[in-house]
MARPAVO-146712 format. One record per residue (C-alpha): residue number from 1; x, y, z. Coordinates in steps of 0.001 Angstrom, whole numbers, m for minus. Example, Ala and Ser with C-alpha at 12.3 -4.5 7.8 and 13.67 -1.06 7.14 Angstrom:
BEGIN
- 1, 12300, m4500, 7800
- 2, 13670, m1060, 7140
This chain:
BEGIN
- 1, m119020, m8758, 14154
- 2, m114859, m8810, 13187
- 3, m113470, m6397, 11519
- 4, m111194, m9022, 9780
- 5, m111295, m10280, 6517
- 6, m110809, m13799, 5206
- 7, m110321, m15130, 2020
- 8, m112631, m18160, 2807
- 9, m110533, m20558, 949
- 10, m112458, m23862, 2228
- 11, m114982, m25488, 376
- 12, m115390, m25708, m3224
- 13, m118257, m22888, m4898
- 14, m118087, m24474, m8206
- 15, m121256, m26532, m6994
- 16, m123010, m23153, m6994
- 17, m123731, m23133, m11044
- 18, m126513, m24599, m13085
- 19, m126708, m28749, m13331
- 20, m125876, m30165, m16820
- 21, m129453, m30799, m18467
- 22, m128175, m34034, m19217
- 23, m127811, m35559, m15893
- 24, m131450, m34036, m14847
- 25, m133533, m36948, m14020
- 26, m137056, m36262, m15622
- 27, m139111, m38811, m13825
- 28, m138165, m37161, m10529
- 29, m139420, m33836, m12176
- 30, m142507, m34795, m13035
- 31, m143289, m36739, m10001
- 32, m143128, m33326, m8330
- 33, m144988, m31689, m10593
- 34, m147609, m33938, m10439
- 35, m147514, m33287, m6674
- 36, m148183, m29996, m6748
- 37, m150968, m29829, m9653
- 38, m152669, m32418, m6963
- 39, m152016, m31083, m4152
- 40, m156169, m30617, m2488
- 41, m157249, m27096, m2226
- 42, m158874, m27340, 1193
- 43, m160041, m24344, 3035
- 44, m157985, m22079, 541
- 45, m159631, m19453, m2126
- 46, m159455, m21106, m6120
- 47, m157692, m18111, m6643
- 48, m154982, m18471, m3654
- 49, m154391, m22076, m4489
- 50, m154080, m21365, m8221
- 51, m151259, m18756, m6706
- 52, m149568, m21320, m4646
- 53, m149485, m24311, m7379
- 54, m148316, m21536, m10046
- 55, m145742, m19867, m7401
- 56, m144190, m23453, m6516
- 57, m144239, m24585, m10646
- 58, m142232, m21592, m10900
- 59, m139761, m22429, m8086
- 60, m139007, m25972, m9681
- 61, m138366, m24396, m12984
- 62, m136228, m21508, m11593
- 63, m133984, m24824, m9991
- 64, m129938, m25209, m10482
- 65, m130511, m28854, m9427
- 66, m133856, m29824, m10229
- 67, m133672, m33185, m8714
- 68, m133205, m32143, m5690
- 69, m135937, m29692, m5539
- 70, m138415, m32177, m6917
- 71, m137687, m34508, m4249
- 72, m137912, m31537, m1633
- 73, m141146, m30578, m2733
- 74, m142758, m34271, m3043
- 75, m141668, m34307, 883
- 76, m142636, m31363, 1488
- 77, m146055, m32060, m163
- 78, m146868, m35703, 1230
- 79, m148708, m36213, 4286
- 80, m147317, m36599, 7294
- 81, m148966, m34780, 10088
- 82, m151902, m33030, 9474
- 83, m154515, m32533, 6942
- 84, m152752, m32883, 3252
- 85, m154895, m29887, 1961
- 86, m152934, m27420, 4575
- 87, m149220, m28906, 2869
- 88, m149274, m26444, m267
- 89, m149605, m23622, 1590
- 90, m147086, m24455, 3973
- 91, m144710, m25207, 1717
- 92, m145552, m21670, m32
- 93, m145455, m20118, 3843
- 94, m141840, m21264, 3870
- 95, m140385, m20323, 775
- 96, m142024, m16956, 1286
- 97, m139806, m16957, 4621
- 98, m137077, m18357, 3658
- 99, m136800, m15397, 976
- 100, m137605, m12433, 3493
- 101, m134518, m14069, 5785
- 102, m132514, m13995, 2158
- 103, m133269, m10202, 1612
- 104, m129901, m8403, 2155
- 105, m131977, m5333, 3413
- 106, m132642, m6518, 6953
- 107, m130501, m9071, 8668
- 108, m127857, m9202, 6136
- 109, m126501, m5939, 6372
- 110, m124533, m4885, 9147
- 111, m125522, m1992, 10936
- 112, m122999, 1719, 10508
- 113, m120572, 1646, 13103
- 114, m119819, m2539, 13324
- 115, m116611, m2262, 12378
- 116, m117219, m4311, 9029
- 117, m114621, m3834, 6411
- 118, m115771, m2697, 3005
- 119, m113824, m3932, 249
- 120, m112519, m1338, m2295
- 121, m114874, m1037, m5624
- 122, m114239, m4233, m7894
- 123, m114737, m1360, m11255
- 124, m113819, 2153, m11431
- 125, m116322, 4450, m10933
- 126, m116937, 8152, m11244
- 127, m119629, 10915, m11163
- 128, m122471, 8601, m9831
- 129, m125494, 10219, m8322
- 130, m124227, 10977, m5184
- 131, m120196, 10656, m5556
- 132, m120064, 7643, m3526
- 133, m119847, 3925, m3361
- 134, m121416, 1598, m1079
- 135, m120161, m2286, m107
- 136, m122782, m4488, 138
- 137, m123141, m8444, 799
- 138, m123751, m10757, m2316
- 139, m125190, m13238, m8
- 140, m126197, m12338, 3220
- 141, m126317, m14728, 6489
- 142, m126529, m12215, 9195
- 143, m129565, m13474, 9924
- 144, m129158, m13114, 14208
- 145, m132064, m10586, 14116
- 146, m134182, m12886, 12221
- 147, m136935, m15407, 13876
- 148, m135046, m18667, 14269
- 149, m138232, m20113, 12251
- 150, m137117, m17853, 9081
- 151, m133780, m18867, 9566
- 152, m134662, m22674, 9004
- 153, m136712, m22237, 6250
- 154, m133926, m20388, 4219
- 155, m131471, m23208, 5253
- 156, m133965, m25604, 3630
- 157, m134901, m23730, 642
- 158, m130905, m22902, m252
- 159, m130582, m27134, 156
- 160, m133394, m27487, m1801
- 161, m132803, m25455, m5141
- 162, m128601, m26229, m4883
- 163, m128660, m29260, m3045
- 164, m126483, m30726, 555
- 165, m123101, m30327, m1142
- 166, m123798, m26959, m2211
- 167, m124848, m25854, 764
- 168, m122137, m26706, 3410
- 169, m119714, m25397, 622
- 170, m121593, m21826, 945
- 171, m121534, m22418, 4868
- 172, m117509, m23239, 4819
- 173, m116821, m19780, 2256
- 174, m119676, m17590, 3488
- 175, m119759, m18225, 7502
- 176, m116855, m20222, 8305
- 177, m118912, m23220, 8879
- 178, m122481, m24371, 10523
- 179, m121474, m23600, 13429
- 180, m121835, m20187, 13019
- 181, m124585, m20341, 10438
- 182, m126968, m17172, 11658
- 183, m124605, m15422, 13745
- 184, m122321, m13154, 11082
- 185, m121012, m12995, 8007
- 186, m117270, m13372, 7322
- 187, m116015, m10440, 4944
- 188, m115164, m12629, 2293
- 189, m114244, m9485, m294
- 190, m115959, m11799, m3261
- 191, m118975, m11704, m1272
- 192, m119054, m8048, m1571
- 193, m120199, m6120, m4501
- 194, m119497, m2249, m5294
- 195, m122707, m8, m6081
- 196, m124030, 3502, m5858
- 197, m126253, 4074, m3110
- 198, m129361, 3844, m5081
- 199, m128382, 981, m7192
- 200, m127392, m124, m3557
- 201, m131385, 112, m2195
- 202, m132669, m1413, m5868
- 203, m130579, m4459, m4486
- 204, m131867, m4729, m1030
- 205, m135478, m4649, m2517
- 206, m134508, m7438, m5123
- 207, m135297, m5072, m8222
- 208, m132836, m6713, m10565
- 209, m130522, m9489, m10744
- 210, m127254, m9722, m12533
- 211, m127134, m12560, m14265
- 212, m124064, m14418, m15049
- 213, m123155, m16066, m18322
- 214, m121577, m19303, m17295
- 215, m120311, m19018, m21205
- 216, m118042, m16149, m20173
- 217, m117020, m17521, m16944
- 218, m113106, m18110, m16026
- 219, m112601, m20303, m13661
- 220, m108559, m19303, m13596
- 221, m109060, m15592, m13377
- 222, m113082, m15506, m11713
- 223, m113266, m13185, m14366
- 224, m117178, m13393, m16722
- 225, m120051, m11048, m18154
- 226, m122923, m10366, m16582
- 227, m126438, m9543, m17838
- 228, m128049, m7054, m16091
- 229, m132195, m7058, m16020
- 230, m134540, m5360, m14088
- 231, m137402, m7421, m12454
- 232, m139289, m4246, m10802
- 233, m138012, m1071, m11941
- 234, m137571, 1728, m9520
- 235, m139323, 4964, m10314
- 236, m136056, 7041, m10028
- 237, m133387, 6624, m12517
- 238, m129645, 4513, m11742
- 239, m126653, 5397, m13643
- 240, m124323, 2051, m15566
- 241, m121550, 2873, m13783
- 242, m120285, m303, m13772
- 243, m119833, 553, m17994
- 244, m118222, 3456, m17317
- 245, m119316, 7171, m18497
- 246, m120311, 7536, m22542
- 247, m118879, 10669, m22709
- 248, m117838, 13643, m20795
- 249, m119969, 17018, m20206
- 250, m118325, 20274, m20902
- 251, m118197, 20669, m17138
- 252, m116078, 18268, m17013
- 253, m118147, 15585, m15378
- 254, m118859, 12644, m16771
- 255, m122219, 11122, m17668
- 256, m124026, 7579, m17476
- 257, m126179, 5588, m19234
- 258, m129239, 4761, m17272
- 259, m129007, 625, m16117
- 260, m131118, m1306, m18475
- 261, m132165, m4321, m18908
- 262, m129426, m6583, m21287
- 263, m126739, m4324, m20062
- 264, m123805, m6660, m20583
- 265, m121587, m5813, m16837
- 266, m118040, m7272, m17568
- 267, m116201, m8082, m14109
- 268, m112352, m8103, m14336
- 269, m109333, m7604, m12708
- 270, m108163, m4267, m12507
- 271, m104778, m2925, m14598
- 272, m102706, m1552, m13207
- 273, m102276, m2127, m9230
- 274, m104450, 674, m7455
- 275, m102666, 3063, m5625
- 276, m103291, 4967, m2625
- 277, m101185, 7753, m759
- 278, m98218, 6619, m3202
- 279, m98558, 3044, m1763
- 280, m99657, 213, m3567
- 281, m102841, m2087, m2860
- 282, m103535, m5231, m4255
- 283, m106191, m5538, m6670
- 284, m109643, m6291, m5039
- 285, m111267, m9617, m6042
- 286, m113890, m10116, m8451
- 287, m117253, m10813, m7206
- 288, m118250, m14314, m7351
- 289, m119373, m15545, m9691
- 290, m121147, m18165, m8223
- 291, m122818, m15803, m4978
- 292, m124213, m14065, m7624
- 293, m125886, m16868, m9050
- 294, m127032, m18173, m5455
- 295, m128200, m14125, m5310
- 296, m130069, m14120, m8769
- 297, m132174, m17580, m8229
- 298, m133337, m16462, m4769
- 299, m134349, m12935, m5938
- 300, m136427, m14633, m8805
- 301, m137587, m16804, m5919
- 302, m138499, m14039, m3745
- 303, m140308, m12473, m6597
- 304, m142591, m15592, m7230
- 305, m144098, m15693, m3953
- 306, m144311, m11874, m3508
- 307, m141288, m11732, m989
- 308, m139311, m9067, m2644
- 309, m139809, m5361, m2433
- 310, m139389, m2731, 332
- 311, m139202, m4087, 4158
- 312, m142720, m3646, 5972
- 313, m143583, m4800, 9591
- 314, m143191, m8255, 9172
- 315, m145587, m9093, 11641
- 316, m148117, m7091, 10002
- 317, m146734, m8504, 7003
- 318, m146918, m12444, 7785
- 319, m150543, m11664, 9140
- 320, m151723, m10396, 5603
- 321, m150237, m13530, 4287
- 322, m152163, m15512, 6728
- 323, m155759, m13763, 6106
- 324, m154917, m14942, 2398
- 325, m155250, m18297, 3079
- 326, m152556, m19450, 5077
């Protein structure tokens, strides 16, 4: 993997957002949902295929581009080879893999030692729990480790919920192009995101999303809000350091809020120029905007279909999943 850093300035990410409501195409929407509540149960439990219908409702609500997830799914969920009762939890198989190849925790981040730059933190921060800060991926495509089955699924799934457009504009910024889809990511510095170690591992696990407000955004500066929410809370506590401390101990050190849910995370540019050794850097860029969106529907995704949480065997893993039904 290179230690260099591009900018990624191909492609356009502006794609990456929610679709104007207006230009949703209803019909198409219900067809798919109509798929789904009709999709035969087969060999599977009332209870598992309850799950599945449920889990996939869930995905087509959670869509930026609805359209084109309701015509994935109809696809997905019309006969073609083999029995039509075994397509819902097929579909459900992939979207659960597509989501474990999404997980930044495994095949998206790269290993101590690979020579991977780590971009300087987008917010000031001081007195975390452990006086450091970790770089990790937004959106993670190191997925070389990954079975080249998992891989295709979370090609599909990404074209699914954001569309064809979307997608090669991810591949141009994120990868450098489908050509090297799979193999490493490029260290687009917007693709990283600054965090404490343990706010670090809550975002490997998918535990909470930030959630931009598209209201906010600035599409001169990349400069918006973000709501923070938990979607699993860890048992051990993570300090708001992206708020900065609420007031100073008479140690001196400063002290956090705990990270809750409706935290409002503002991401700017930084004033005045860092400095470092007397020299000075150039301000790092704001996250993306739009990566974290890509980041916050697959987590929610992931969630659904029980694909988010701490890494297991995935073998053993993927064999519970089939005893269920699958």
């Amino acid at each position: 993997m290179s230690s260099t850093i591009s900018q990624g300035t191909t492609g356009d990410l502006s794609i990456l957002r929610p679709q104007d409501p207006t230009q949703i195409d209803i019909s198409r929407v219900a067809g798919a949902r109509q798929a789904i509540l009709g999709a035969p149960r087969g060999n599977l439990t009332p209870e598992t295929h309850d799950k599945f219908q449920l889990s996939i409702l869930g995905v087509l609500e959670l869509s930026p581009n609805p359209g084109a997830t309701a015509d994935w799914i109809i696809k997905k969920l019309t006969p073609d080879s083999g029995g039509p009762e075994e397509l819902l939890a097929k579909l459900y198989a992939d979207i659960y893999s597509a989501c474990r190849a999404a997980k930044s925790s495994g095949a998206g981040r790269p290993p101590k030692g690979s020579g991977v730059a780590t971009p300087e933190p987008s917010t000031p921060t001081e007195g975390d729990d452990t006086s450091e800060i970790d770089s990790c991926h937004i959106i993670a495509f190191s997925t070389h480790n990954a079975p080249n089955s998992r891989l295709e699924t979370y090609i599909d799934l990404v074209k699914a919920m954001f569309g064809e457009a979307a997608w090669l504009a991810l591949l141009r910024n994120v990868v450098g192009g489908p050509s090297d889809c799979g193999r490493h990511n490029i260290n687009r510095l917007d693709n990283g995101i600054s965090m404490t170690p343990s706010c670090h591992r809550a975002w490997d696990t998918m535990a909470f999303v930030l959630a931009v407000d598209w209201s906010t955004y600035d599409s001169g500066t990349g400069e918006f809000d973000a709501k923070f929410e938990w979607i699993t809370a860890p048992q051990y506590a993570i300090q708001n350091f992206w708020n900065g401390p609420i007031l100073t101990l008479p140690s001196g050190d400063p002290l956090f809020a705990p990270m809750a849910s409706g935290a409002t995370i503002p991401f700017r540019r930084i004033i005045p120029p860092l400095l470092l050794n007397g020299r000075q850097l150039d301000a790092p860029p704001i996250p993306s905007a739009h990566m974290l969106y890509v980041r916050e529907t697959l987590a929610r995704i992931a969630h659904l279909v029980g694909a988010a949480g701490e890494w297991e065997d995935d073998d053993e893993e993927e064999s519970e999943i089939s005893d269920s039904g699958l």
